[in-house]
N, CA, C and O atoms as a GROMACS GRO file, in nm:
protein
  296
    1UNK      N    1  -1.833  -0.291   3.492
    1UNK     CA    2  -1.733  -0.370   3.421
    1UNK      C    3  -1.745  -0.350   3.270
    1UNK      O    4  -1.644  -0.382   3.207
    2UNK      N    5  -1.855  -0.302   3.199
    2UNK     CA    6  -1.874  -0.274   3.070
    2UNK      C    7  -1.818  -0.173   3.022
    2UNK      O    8  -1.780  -0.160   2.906
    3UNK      N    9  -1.806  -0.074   3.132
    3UNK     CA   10  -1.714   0.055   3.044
    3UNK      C   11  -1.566   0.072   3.087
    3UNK      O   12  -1.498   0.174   3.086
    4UNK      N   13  -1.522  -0.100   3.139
    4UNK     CA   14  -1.322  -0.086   3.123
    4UNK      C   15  -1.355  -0.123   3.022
    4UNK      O   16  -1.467  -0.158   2.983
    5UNK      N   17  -1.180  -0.116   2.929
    5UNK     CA   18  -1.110  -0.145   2.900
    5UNK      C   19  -1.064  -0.338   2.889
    5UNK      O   20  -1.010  -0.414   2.970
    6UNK      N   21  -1.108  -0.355   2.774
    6UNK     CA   22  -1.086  -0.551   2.787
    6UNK      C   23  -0.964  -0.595   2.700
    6UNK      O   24  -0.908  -0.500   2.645
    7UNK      N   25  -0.915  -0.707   2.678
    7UNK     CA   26  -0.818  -0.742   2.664
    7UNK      C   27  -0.804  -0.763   2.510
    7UNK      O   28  -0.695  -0.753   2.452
    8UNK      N   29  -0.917  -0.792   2.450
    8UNK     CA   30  -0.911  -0.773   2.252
    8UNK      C   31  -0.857  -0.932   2.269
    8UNK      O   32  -0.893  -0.965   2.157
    9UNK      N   33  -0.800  -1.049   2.322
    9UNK     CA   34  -0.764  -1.158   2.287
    9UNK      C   35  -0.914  -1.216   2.238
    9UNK      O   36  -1.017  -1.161   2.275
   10UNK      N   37  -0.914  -1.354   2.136
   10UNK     CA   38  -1.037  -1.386   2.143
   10UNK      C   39  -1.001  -1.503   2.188
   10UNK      O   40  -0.883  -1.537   2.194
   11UNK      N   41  -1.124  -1.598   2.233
   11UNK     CA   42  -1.121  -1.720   2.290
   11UNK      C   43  -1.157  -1.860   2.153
   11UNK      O   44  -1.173  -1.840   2.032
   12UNK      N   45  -1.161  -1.962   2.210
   12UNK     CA   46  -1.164  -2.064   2.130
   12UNK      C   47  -1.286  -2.093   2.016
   12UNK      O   48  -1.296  -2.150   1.908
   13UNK      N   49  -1.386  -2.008   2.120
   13UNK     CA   50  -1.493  -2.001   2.015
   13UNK      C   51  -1.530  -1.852   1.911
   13UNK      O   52  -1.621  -1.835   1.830
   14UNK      N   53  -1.428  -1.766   1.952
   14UNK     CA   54  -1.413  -1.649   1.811
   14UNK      C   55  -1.485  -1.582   1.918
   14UNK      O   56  -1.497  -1.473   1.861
   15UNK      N   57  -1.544  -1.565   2.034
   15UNK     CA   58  -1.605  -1.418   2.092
   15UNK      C   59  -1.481  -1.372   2.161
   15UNK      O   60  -1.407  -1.466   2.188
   16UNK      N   61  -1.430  -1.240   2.204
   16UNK     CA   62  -1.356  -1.150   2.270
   16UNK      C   63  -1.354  -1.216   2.393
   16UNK      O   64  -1.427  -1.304   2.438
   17UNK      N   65  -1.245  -1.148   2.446
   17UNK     CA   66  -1.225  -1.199   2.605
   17UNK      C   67  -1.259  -1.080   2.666
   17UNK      O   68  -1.223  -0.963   2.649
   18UNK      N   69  -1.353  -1.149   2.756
   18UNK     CA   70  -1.431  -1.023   2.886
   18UNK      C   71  -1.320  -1.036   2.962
   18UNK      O   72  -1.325  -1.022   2.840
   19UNK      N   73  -1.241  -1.046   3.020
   19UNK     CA   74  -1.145  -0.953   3.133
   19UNK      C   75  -1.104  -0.847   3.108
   19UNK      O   76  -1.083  -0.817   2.990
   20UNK      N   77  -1.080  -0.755   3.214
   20UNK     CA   78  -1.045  -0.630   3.184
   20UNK      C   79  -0.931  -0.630   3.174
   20UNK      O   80  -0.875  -0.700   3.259
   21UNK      N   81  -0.846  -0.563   3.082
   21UNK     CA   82  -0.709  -0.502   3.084
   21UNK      C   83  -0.636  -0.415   3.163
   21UNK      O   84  -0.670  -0.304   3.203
   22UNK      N   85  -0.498  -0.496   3.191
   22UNK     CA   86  -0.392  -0.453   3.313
   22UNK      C   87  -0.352  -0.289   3.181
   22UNK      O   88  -0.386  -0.268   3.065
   23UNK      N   89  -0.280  -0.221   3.269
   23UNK     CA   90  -0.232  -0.108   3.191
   23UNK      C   91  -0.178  -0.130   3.073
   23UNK      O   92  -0.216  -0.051   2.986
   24UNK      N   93  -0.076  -0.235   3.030
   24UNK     CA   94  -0.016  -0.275   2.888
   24UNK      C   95  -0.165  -0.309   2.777
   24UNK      O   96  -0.163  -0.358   2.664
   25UNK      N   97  -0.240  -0.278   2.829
   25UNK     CA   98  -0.323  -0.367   2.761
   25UNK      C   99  -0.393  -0.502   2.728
   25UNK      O  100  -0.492  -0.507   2.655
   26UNK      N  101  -0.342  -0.597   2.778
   26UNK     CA  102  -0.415  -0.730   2.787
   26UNK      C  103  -0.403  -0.760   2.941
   26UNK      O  104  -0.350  -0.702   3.036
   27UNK      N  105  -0.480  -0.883   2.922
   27UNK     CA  106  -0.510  -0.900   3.104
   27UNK      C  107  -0.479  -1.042   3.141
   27UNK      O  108  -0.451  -1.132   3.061
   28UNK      N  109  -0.486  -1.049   3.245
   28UNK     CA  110  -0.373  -1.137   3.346
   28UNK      C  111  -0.359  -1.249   3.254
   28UNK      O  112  -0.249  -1.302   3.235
   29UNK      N  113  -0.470  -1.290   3.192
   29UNK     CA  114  -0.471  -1.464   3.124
   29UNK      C  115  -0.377  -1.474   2.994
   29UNK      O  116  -0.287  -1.553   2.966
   30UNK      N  117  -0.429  -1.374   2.930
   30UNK     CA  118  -0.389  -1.354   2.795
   30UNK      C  119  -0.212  -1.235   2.756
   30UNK      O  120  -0.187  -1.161   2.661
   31UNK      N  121  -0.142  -1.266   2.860
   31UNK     CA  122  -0.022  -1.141   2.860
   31UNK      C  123   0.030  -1.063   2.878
   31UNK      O  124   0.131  -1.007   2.834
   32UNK      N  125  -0.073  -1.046   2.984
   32UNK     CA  126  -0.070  -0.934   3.080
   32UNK      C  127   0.051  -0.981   3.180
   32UNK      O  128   0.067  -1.101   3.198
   33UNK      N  129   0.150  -0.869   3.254
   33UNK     CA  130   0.221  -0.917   3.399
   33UNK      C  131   0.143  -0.895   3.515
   33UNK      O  132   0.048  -0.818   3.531
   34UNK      N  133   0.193  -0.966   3.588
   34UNK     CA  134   0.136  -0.955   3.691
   34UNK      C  135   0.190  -0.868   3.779
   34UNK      O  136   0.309  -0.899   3.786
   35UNK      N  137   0.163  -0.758   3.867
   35UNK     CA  138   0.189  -0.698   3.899
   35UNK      C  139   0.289  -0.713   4.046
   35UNK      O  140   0.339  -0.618   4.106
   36UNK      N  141   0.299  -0.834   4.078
   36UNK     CA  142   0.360  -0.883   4.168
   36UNK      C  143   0.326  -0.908   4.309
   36UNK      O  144   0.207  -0.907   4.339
   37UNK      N  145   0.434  -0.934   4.420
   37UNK     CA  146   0.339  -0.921   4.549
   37UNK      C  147   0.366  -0.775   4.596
   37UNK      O  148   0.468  -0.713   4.563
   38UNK      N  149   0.270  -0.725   4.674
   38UNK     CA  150   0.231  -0.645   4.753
   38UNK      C  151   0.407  -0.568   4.794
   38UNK      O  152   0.502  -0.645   4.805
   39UNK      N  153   0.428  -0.419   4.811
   39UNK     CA  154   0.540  -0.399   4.864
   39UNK      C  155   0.524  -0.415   5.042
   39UNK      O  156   0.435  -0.461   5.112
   40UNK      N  157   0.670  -0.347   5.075
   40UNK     CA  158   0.679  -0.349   5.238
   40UNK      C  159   0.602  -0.469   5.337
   40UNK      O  160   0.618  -0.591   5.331
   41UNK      N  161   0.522  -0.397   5.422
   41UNK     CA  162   0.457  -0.493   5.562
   41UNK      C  163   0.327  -0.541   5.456
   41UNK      O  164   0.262  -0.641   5.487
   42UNK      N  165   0.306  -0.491   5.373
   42UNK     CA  166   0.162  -0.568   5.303
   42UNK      C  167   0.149  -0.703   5.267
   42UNK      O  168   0.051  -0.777   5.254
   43UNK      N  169   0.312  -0.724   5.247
   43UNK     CA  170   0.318  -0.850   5.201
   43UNK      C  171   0.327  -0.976   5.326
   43UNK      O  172   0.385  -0.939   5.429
   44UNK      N  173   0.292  -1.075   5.326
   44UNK     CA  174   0.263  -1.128   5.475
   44UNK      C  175   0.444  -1.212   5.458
   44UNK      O  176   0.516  -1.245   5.553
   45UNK      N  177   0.466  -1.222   5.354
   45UNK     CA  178   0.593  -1.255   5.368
   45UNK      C  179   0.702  -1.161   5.433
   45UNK      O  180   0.803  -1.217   5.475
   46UNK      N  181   0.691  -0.998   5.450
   46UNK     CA  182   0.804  -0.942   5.525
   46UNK      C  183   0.875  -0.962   5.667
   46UNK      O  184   0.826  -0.981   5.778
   47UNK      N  185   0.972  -0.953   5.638
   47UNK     CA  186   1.064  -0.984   5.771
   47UNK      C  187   1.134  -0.884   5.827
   47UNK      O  188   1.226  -0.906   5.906
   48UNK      N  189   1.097  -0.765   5.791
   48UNK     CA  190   1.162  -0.648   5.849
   48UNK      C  191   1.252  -0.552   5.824
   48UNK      O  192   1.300  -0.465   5.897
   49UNK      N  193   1.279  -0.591   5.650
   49UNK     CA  194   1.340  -0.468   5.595
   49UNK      C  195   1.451  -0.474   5.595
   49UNK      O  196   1.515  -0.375   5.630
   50UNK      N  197   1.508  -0.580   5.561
   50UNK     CA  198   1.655  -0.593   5.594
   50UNK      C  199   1.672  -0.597   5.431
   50UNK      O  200   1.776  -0.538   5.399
   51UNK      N  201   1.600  -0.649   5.318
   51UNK     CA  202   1.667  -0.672   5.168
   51UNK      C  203   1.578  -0.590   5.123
   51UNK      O  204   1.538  -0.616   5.009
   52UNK      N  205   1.505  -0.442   5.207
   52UNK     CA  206   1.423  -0.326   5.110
   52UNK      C  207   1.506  -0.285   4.996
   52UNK      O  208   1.628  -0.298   4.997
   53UNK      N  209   1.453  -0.244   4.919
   53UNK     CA  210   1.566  -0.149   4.801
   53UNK      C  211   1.607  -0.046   4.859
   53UNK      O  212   1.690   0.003   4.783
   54UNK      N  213   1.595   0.037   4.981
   54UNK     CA  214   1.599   0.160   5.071
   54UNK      C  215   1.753   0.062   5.115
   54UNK      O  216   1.868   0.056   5.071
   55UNK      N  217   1.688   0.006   5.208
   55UNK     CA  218   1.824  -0.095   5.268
   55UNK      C  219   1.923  -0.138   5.200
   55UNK      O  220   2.037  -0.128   5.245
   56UNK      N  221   1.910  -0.169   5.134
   56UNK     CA  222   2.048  -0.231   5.012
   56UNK      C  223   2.125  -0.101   4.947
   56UNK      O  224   2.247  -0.096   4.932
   57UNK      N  225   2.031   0.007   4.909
   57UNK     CA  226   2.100   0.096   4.823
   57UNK      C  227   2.209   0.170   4.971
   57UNK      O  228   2.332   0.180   4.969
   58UNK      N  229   2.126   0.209   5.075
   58UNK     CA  230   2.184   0.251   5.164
   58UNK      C  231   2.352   0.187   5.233
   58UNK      O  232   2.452   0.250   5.265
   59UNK      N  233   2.326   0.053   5.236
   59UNK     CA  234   2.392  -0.029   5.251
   59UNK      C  235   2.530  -0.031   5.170
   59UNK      O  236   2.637  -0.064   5.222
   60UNK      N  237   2.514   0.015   5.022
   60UNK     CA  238   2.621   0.012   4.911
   60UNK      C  239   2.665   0.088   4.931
   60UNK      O  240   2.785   0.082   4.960
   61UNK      N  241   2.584   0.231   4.927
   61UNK     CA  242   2.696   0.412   4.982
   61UNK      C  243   2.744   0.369   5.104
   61UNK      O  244   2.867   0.379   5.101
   62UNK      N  245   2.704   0.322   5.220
   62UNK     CA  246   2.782   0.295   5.340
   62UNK      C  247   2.938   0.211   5.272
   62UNK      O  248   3.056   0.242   5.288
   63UNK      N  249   2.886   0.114   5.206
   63UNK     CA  250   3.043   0.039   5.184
   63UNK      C  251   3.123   0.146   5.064
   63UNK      O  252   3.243   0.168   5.079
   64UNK      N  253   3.069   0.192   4.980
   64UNK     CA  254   3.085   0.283   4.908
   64UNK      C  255   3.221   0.430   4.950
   64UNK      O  256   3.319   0.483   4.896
   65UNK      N  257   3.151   0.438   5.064
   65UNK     CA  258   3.258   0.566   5.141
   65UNK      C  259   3.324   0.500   5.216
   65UNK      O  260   3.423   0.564   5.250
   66UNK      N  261   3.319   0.385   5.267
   66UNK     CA  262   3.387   0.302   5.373
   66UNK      C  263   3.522   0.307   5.290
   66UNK      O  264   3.620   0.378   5.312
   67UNK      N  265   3.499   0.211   5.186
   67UNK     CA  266   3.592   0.204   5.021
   67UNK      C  267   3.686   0.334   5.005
   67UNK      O  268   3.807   0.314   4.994
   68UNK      N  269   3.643   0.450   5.003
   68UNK     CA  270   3.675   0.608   4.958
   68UNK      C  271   3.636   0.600   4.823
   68UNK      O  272   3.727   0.652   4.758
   69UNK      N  273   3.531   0.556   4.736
   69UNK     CA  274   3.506   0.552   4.663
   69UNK      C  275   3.454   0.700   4.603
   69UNK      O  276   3.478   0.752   4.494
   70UNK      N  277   3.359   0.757   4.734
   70UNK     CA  278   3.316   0.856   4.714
   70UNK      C  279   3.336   0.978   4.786
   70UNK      O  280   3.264   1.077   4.794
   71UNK      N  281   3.444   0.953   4.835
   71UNK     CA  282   3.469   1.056   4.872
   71UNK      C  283   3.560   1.209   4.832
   71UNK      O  284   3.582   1.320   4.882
   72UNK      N  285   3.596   1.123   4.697
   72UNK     CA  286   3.617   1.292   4.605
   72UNK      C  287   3.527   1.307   4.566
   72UNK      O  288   3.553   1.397   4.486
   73UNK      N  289   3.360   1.277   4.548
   73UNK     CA  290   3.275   1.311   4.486
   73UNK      C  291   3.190   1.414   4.555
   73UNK      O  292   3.120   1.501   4.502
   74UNK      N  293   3.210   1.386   4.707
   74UNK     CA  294   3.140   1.461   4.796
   74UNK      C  295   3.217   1.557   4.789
   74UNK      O  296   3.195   1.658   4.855
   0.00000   0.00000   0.00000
């Protein structure tokens, strides 16, 4: 843990903050984002892929050509 990368915030008493830093540079406490939940089945919340970003985008070209939107493009 000594040779990450820490967050440079200091705390109330003037020493540095020991957490390590998320990629932006500061860490979870001090301003860091959080990286969110888990994608796909990892997340214990999934229900099967019905609002994936795969699914939705797919979903739009389907209504998309349904439309003839795209079909001078093809």
């Amino acid at each position: 843990m000594n040779e990450t990368k820490h967050c440079g915030a200091r705390t109330r008493g003037g020493q540095p903050c020991r957490c390590p830093a998320m990629p932006n540079g500061k860490c979870r406490i001090h301003g860091g984002l959080s990286p969110g939940a888990p994608r796909g089945t990892a997340n214990s919340n999934y229900r099967g892929g019905f609002w994936t970003r795969d699914a939705v985008e797919e979903r739009k070209f389907i209504r998309s050509l349904v439309k003839g939107d795209l079909v001078d493009k093809l």
